[in-house]
Each structure stands twice: as structure tokens, then as C-alpha cells.
N, C-alpha and C positions, 0 to 999 in steps of 0.2 A: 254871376253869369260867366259862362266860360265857351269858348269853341274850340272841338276836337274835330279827328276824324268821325266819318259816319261810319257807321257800324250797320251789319246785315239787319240787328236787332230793331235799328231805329226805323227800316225803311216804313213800315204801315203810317206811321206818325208824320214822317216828312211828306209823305204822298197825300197823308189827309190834309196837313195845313198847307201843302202845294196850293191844292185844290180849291181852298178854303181864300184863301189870300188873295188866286186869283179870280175866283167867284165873287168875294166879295166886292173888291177892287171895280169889276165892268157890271158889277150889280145883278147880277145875274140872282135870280129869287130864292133858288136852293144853292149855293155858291158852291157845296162840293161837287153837284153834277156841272161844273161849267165843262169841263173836257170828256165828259162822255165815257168810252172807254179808251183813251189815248193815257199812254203810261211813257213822263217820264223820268220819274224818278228809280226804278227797278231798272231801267237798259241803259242809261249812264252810272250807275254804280257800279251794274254787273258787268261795263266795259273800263271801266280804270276807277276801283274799291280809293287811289290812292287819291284820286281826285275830287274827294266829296267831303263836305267839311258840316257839322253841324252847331247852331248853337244851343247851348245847354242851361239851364236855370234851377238849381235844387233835383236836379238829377230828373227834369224831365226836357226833353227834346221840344223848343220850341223857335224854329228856324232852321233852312237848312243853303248850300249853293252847290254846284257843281262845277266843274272846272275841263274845257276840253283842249287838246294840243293840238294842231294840224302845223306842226313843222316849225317854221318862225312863225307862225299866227297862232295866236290865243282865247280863248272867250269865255266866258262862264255865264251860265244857269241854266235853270231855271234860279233866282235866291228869292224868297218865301221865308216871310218870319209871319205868326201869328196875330191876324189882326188886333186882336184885345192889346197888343203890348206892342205895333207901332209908334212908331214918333221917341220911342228911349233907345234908338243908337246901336239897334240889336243888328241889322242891313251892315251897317261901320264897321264891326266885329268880325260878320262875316265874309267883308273885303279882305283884310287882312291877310290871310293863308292864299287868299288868289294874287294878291299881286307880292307876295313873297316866293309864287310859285314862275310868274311870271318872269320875276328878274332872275330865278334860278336856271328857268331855261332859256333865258336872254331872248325873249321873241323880240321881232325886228316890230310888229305891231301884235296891240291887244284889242278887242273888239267886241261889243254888248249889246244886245236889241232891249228896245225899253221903250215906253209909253211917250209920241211927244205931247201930249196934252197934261201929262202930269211936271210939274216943277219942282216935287219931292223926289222921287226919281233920277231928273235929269241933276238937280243938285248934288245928289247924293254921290251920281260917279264923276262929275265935274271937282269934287274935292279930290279924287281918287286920279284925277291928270285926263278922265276922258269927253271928250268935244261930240258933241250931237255934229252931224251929217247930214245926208240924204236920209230922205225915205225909205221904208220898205215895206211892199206892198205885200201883203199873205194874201196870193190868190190862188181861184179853183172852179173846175168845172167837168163838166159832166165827164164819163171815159165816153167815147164813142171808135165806131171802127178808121182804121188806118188803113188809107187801102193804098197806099204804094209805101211801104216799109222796104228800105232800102238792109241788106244783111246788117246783123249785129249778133254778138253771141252776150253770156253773161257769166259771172265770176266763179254762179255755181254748176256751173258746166264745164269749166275749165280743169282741164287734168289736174290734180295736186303736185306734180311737178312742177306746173308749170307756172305755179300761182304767182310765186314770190314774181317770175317777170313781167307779169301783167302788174303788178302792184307798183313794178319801178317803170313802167309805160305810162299807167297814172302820175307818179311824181314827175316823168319828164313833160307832162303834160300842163299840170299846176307850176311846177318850177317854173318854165317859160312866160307865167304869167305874175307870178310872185316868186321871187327869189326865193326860197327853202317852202316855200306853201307845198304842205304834206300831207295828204288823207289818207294816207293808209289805215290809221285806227279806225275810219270810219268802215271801209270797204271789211278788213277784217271782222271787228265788233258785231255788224249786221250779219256779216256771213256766220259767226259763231254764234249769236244769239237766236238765229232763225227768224231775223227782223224784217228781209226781204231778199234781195240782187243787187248787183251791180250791169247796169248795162256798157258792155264795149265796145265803141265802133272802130275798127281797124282799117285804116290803110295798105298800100301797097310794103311798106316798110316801117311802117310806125302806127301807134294810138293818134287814132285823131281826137278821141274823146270819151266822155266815160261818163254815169250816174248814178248815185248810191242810193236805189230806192227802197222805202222802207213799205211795206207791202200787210195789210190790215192787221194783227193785233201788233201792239206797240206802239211806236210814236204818231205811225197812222192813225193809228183808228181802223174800226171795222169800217171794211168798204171802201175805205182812202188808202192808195198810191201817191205818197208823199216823196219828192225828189227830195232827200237831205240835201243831199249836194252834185253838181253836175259844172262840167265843163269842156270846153273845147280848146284844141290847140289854136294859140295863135295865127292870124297871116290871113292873107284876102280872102279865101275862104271858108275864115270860121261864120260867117251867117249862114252859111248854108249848113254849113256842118252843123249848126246847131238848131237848124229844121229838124233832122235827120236824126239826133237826138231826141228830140222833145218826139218824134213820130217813135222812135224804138223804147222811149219809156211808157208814153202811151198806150203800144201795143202790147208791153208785157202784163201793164195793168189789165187790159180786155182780156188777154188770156188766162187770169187770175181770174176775173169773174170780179174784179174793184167795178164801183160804178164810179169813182171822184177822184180826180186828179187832186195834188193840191201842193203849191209851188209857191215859194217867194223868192224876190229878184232885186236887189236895190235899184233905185230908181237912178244912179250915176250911173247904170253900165244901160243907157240910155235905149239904144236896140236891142235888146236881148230883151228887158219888161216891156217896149213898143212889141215885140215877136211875142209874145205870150198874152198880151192884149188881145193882136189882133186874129188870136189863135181860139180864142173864146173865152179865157181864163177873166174871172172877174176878181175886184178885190174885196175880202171880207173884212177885214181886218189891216191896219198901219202902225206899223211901228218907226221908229227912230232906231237907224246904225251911231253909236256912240266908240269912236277911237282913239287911243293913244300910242301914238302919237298922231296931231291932229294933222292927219296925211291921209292922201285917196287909198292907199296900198292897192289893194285889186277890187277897189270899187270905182272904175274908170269906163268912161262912154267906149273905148276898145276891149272891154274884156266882155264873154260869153261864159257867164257864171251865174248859176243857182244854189241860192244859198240864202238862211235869214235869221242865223244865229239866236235863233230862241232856246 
């Protein structure tokens, strides 16, 4: 048994036992259609090849992780090892290369969504330094029309001039909320792989806030308007601003022709999942935020952040 990097060759294989691992896991009857057409093991390889790690057995690909940066914040997966060969330590292997990457770029916290109803699981990154948290609620609901959309433009509209400053208007937006918290791999990645937008809401002087949606095939899914990730600047009026978001993501999904929203919110950033509740958004799905170090970092009842590290 050994773990290297992935390789373009292994992707069909990683993608099947992705599917397979967690189909089988929530029991789902055909386990490889549990994700339908949502892909993501092809749009986190083909956005950082350096960050994909696979395990390997007599030269056949059985397990695989992925690994994402956003600045001082860390997280990896999906990690998927082959059901038949669970329980021999294959998961432990392919910790390894993630938290060696980890301390190489010294994030200030690292962070994993994961099953809290499983105790294989929560054990497993418990040896690894990370503490189960808050909830994270995967919800969704219908697109319907938006009828007072406040302006907003989006990433791929923006001159190519001018891009690289809108990408450091996002990090002063995240930085304010997490000391070096950086998405630009996100904003770029989606814009190069044709995965969706970025929606921007601007100010008189500044980004008040911004959303990286992934828009139907890829991590969406057909017909899903998935926020990767979304946030607002700090200060008395980020609830509002983050109406005015969630209305200009919404809307760009109707104009797409999506019919389903579909967002997760950690449960510590306590207004922001109350504001998506009572917006229609239902949960389908919970998972458990696991970090280390065992600290809120920007999962805090003051932050306005969409986000749920799957």
C-alpha cells in the first residue's frame, strides 16, 4: 500500500469509488448514483493537480483525498477509500500528505466536514488533532423570482483588467473576518473551469461582499445554483448586506434557468442559517465542522458566511 499524487489517469477510478463509498455509507440502493450528476473529483484536480493525493495497492487506485488552501484556512475532501477494504488504515495514509501540507503552509486553522452520527469518522480525524464543533446544515430550495434585487455585477463581466482588483476586494472582505482567510483559488478555479460566477456587491468605496456560485454541471449539479462560498463585510450592517446577497445569488440562478438553490451555513454563525431558514431554505442533509485547532476561527454567531467544506 502506498499514497502518491493523483494522476489525470486515476481520475474515472477515484470518481467511481468517491461515489461508491459514499453511496454505500447513506445506503443508498445503487450507491454510485448517490450524487447524480454532481462531479467532484474532475473540478478539484483540474483546480490544484498538486493537491490530490491517491492511495494505491499492487498498482491499482483504491482511495483517494483532496486538499483545498483559502489563505490561512485549510480543509480537505472529499477522502473515499473502497468499501471492501475499510477498517485496514487506508483513511490514516491518506491523512498524511494533508497535514504535511498543512504545516508546510502553516495555516492558522484546518477544517473538515464529516458525518456526526458516525464514530469511525469522527475518531479518525480526532487522532489527526481535529475536534467536532457546530453543525452544518446542507440546505435548499426552490429558485423563485426576486423582485427587488438591489445592483450587483459578477466576476465574468468584469473587465480582465480589472480582475486581479476585485479578487484583492474579496480578500479584504474575508481578511476582516479571518485574519489571511483567502478565496481567491475559489473565484479564479470556477471562473477557469466554466463552473459558474462570482456575484459582487459593491459599495460606494469598497466590496461589501461577494459569492462564488457554482452554476449546474459540476459541483452543482444540473439545475442547482450551489453558493461555494459567500460573504459579507463586517459591521452593523452585514445582515442586511447579506439579504442583498443571498437576493443577487438567487437572481442569477433564475436568470440561468436553475430551479434549486442549495447552500450550507454552520450553525455557530447563528443569523446568517436563522436568515436562510427563514428564507425557505430547508435542511437535507447535517453534517459536523471538525477543527484544528479546537477554535471558533470564522465560525462565530458575528460572521455572515456561506460555506460547508465538503
Amino acid at each position: 500500500m502506498s499514497v502518491r499524487p493523483l494522476q489525470a489517469g486515476d481520475l474515472d477510478a477515484a470518481d467511481f469509488i468517491m461515489r461508491t463509498a459514499f453511496g454505500t455509507f447513506l445506503g443508498v440502493p445503487e450507491p454510485v448514483t448517490v450524487f447524480g450528476d454532481v462531479e467532484y473529483v474532475q473540478p478539484r484536480f483540474t483546480a490544484a493537480p498538486d493537491w490530490a493525493f491517491a492511495a494505491e495497492r499492487d498498482g491499482e487506485i483504491v482511495g483517494s483525498n483532496f486538499v483545498t488552501r483559502w489563505g490561512s484556512f485549510g480543509f480537505f475532501g472529499p477522502i473515499t477509500v473502497r468499501p471492501d477494504l475499510w477498517g485496514q488504515g487506508i483513511a490514516s495514509l491518506l491523512m498524511r500528505p494533508v497535514m504535511d501540507l498543512f504545516e508546510r503552509w502553516q495555516v492558522r486553522q484546518a477544517g473538515l466536514f464529516t458525518f456526526p452520527q458516525s464514530p469511525q469518522h469522527i475518531g479518525l480525524y480526532q487522532k489527526f488533532g481535529f475536534w467536532p464543533q457546530y453543525l452544518t446544515p446542507l440546505m435548499d430550495k426552490p429558485v423563485s423570482p426576486v423582485i427587488d434585487v438591489h445592483g450587483y455585477t459578477t466576476y465574468s463581466e468584469t473587465p480582465e483588467a480589472e480582475r486581479d482588483g476585485v479578487v484583492r476586494g474579496c480578500f479584504e472582505v474575508t481578511n476582516a473576518i479571518f485574519d489571511g482567510l483567502d478565496v481567491a483559488h475559489e473565484l479564479r478555479s470556477t471562473h477557469a473551469q466554466g463552473l459558474g460566477d462570482t456575484v459582487l456587491l459593491h459599495g460606494d468605496a469598497e466590496l461589501l461582499g461577494f459569492a462564488v456560485c457554482h452554476t449546474g454541471a459540476g459541483e452543482a449539479g444540473s439545475g442547482a445554483c450551489f453558493i461555494k462560498f459567500g460573504a459579507v463585510r463586517p459591521g452593523a450592517d452585514a445582515p442586511v448586506i447579506f439579504e442583498r446577497l443571498l437576493d443577487a445569488c438567487e437572481d442569477l440562478a433564475g436568470k440561468r434557468g436553475l430551479e434549486r438553490m442549495v447552500a450550507g451555513v454552520n450553525a455557530a454563525r447563528h443569523d446568517a442559517c436563522r436568515r436562510l431558514l427563514a428564507r425557505g431554505y430547508r435542511t437535507w442533509l447535517e453534517g459536523v465542522i471538525m477543527q484544528k485547532p479546537d477554535e471558533p476561527g470564522y465560525c462565530r454567531p458575528d460572521t455572515y458566511v456561506i460555506d460547508d467544506l465538503r
